[in-house]
N, C-alpha and C positions, 0 to 999 in steps of 0.2 A: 504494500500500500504506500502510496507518493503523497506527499501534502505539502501544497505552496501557503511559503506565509508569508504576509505583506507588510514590507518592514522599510518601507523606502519614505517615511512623510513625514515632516518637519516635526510634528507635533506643538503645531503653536497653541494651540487652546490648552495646552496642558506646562507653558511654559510660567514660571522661571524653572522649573526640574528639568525640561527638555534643551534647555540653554545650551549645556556639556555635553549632554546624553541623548543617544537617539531613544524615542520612548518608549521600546519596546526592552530598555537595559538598565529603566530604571527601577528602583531595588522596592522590593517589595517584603516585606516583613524583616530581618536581620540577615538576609540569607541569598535567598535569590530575587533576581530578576525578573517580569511578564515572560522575557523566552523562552527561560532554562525552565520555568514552570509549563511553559505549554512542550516543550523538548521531551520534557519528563512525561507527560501524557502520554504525547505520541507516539512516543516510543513504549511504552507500558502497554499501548492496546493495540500492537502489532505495524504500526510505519518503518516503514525498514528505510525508506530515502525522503528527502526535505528539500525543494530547491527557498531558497531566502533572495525574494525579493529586496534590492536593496539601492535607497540613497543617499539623504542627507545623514553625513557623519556614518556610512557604513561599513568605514574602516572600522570602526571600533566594534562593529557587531562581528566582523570577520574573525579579529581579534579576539573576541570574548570568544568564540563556536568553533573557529577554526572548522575542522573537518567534520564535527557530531561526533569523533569515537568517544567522546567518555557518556554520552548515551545509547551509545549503540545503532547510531541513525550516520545514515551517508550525507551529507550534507554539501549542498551543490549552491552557487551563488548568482545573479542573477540583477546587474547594476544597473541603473538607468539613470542616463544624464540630465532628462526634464521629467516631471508627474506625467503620469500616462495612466492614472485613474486604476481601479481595481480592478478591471478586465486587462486591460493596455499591456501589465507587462508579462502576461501569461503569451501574449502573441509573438513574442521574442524568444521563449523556453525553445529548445528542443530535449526532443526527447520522452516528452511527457506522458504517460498511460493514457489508455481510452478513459477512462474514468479517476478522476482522483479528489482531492480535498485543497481547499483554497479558504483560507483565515486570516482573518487582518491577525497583525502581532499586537494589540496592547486591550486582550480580553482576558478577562479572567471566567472560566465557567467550568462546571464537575459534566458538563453535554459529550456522551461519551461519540469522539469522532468517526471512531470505528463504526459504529451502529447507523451512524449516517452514511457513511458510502455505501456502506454495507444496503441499507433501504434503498438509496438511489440506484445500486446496480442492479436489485433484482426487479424495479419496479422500469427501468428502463430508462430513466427520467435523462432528459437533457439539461435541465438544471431544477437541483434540488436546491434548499432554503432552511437554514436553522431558523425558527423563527421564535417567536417568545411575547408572550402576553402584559401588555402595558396600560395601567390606566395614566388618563391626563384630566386633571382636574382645573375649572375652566375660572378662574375666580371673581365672575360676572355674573352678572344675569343677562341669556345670550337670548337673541330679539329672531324668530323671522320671519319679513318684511314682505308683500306682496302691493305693488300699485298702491302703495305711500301710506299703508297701513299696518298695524302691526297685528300678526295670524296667530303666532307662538308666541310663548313665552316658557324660559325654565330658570331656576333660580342655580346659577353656580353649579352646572351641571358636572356629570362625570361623565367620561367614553372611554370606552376599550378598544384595544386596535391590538393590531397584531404587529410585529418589527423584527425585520432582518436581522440576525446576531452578529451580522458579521462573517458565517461560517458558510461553507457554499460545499457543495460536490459537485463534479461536472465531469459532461461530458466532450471531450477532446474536439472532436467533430464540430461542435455548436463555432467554435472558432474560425472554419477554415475559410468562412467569407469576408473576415476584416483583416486590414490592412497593417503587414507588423509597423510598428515603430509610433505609430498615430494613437491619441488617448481614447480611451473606451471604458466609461464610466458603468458600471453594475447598474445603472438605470438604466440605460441605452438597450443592454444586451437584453433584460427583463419583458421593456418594451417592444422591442425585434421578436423576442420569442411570445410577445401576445398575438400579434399584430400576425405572426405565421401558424400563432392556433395552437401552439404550444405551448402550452400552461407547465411552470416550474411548478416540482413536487413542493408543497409546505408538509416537512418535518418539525413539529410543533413540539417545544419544550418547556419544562415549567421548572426547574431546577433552577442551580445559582447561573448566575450570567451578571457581567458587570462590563461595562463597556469602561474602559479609564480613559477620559477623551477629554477630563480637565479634574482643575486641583480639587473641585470637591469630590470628585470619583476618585482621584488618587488617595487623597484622607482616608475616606472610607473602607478600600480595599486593603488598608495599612492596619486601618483599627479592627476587621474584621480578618485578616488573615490569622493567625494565631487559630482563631476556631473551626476555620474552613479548612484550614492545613491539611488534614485526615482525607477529604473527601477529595479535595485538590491534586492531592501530590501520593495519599494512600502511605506506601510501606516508604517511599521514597523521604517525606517528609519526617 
């Protein structure tokens, strides 16, 4: 099993931490880092290779991983000179399996990766979706509006929606009609594949999932690793 992980982005919303550090090597509990944590997974539930999408400051990630032997994962690199979006730099790989996993690097979640390709391969899918249940809470009272009057009304409503984790399985093929080197946003391809009748699989999760995508989600995953450690990292931690 192959899994790209996307490690090439400035991480400004999550700066002054990402200042030094690319944000997927910033340290989480006393110990490791977002990548050696997801390294550790992947490799625990069977990924034998890992290409590491990589750019701003990715000498340093090079540096930390080097080749994956002290996880026991092959570890291949994969640079890119401008953003080329979350599709973009899968289109430069060679090599890649018909089916494999694609994860941004700076998630924290117990979402076992295996069991997702694993669903996507037997289900056929051209693009699978970790996905993960969110409320938003709206803190108005939301109007609506028909020919200058008012129809509804709710007080401070709540919605549930559902939200991409991040985590992708895919199908090699789904690629062969964009252009390498050009950016291709995970909305684009999403959209391409409605638009040709092809509905990505949603593999629906309800476990830990934490996106670290700024400093109060870094806090957070700080003050709550210690107890997540077990489910996280298992015999490793």
């Amino acid at each position: 099993m192959h899994a790209v992980i996307l490690a090439g982005g400035k991480g400004v919303r999550l700066r002054p931490y990402t200042t030094t550090l690319p944000k997927p090597l910033v340290p989480i509990g006393d110990r490791y880092s977002i990548l050696e944590i997801v390294l550790h997974q992947l490799a625990a539930q069977g990924f034998t290779s890992v290409t590491l999408a990589i750019g701003h400051l990715g000498h340093l990630i090079r540096s930390y991983v080097g080749d994956g032997t002290r996880w026991g994962l092959r570890i291949g690199y994969a640079p890119e000179d401008s953003p080329l979006g979350t599709i973009g730099p899968l289109l430069r790989m060679d090599g890649l399996p018909d089916d494999f996993l694609v994860m941004n690097g700076d998630i924290l979640t117990d979402l076992c990766y295996a069991e997702l390709l694993a669903h996507h391969r037997t289900a056929g899918a051209a693009l699978s979706v970790a996905t993960y249940r969110r409320e938003v809470k709206i803190d108005f009272g939301v109007l609506t509006t028909a020919g200058g009057r008012i129809t509804e009304f709710a007080e401070k409503p709540s919605y549930d929606y559902r939200v991409s984790m991040g985590v992708y399985a895919l199908n090699k093929a789904v690629l062969a009609k964009y252009t390498p080197g050009l950016p291709l946003g995970f909305d684009e391809l999403v959209l391409d594949l409605l638009a040709e009748g092809r509905e990505p699989l949603d593999f629906a999760f309800d476990g830990y999932w934490l996106d670290i995508g700024r400093p109060d989600d870094y806090d957070r995953a700080n003050a709550e690793f210690d107890a997540l450690r077990p489910a996280l990292l298992g015999s490793a931690g």
